[in-house]
C-alpha positions in Angstrom: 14.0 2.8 -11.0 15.5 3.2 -8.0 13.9 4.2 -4.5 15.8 8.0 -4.7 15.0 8.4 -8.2 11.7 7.3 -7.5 11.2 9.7 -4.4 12.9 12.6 -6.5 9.9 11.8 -9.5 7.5 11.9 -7.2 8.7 15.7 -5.3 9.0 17.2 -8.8 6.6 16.0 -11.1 4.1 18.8 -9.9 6.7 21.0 -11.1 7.2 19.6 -14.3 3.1 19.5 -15.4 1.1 22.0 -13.0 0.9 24.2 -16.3 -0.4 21.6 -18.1 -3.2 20.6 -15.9 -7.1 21.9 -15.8 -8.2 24.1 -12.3 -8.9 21.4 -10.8 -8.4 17.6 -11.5 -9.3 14.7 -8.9 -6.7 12.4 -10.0 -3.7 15.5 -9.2 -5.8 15.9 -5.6 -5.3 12.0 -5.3 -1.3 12.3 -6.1 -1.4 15.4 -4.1 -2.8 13.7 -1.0 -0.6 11.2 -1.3 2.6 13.9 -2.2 1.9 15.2 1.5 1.3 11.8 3.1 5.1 10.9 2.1 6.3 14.5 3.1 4.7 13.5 6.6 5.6 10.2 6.8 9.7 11.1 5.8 9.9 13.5 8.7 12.1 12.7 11.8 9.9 13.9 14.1 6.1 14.2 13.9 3.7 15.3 16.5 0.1 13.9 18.1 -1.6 17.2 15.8 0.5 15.6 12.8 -0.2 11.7 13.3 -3.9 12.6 13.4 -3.4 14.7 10.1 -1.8 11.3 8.2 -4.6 9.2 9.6 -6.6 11.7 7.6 -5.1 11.8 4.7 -4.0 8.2 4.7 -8.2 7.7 5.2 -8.7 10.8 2.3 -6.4 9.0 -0.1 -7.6 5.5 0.3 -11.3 6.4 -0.6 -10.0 8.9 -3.2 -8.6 5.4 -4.7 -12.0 3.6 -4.6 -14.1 6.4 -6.2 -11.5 7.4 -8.6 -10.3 4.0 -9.9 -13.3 1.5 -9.1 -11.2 0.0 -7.6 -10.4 -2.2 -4.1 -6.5 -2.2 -3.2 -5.2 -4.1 0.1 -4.0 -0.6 1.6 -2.9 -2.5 4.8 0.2 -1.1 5.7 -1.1 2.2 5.5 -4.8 2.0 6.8 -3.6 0.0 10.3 
């Protein structure tokens, strides 16, 4: 798969399964954290308000990972 067709999977598969999905699901807050980390990290120009956001939800989404998967992943190009 390809780094467009990747990026396009990624924007619409809340599209495709949000029907199909409980309330509320950790593992679709995980994706969704992530979902807005990309939109964030895509963007031209980003502001001080916005780079403290992504450190945020770069933060949310790595400990997400660790509760959700039990799991230790060397997040180092996004954490620093």
């Amino acid at each position: 798969m390809t780094a467009a067709e990747m990026s396009t999977l990624v924007c619409y598969l809340s599209v495709i399964i949000v029907d199909f999905l409980p309330d509320y699901d950790e593992v679709w807050d995980f994706y969704s954290t992530l979902c807005e980390i990309i939109k964030i990290s895509i963007e031209s120009i980003i502001s001080e308000d916005q780079v403290n956001y992504l450190k945020y939800l770069i933060r949310s989404h790595y400990e997400m990972f660790i509760r959700l998967f039990k799991k230790k992943l060397k997040f180092y190009f996004m954490v620093h």
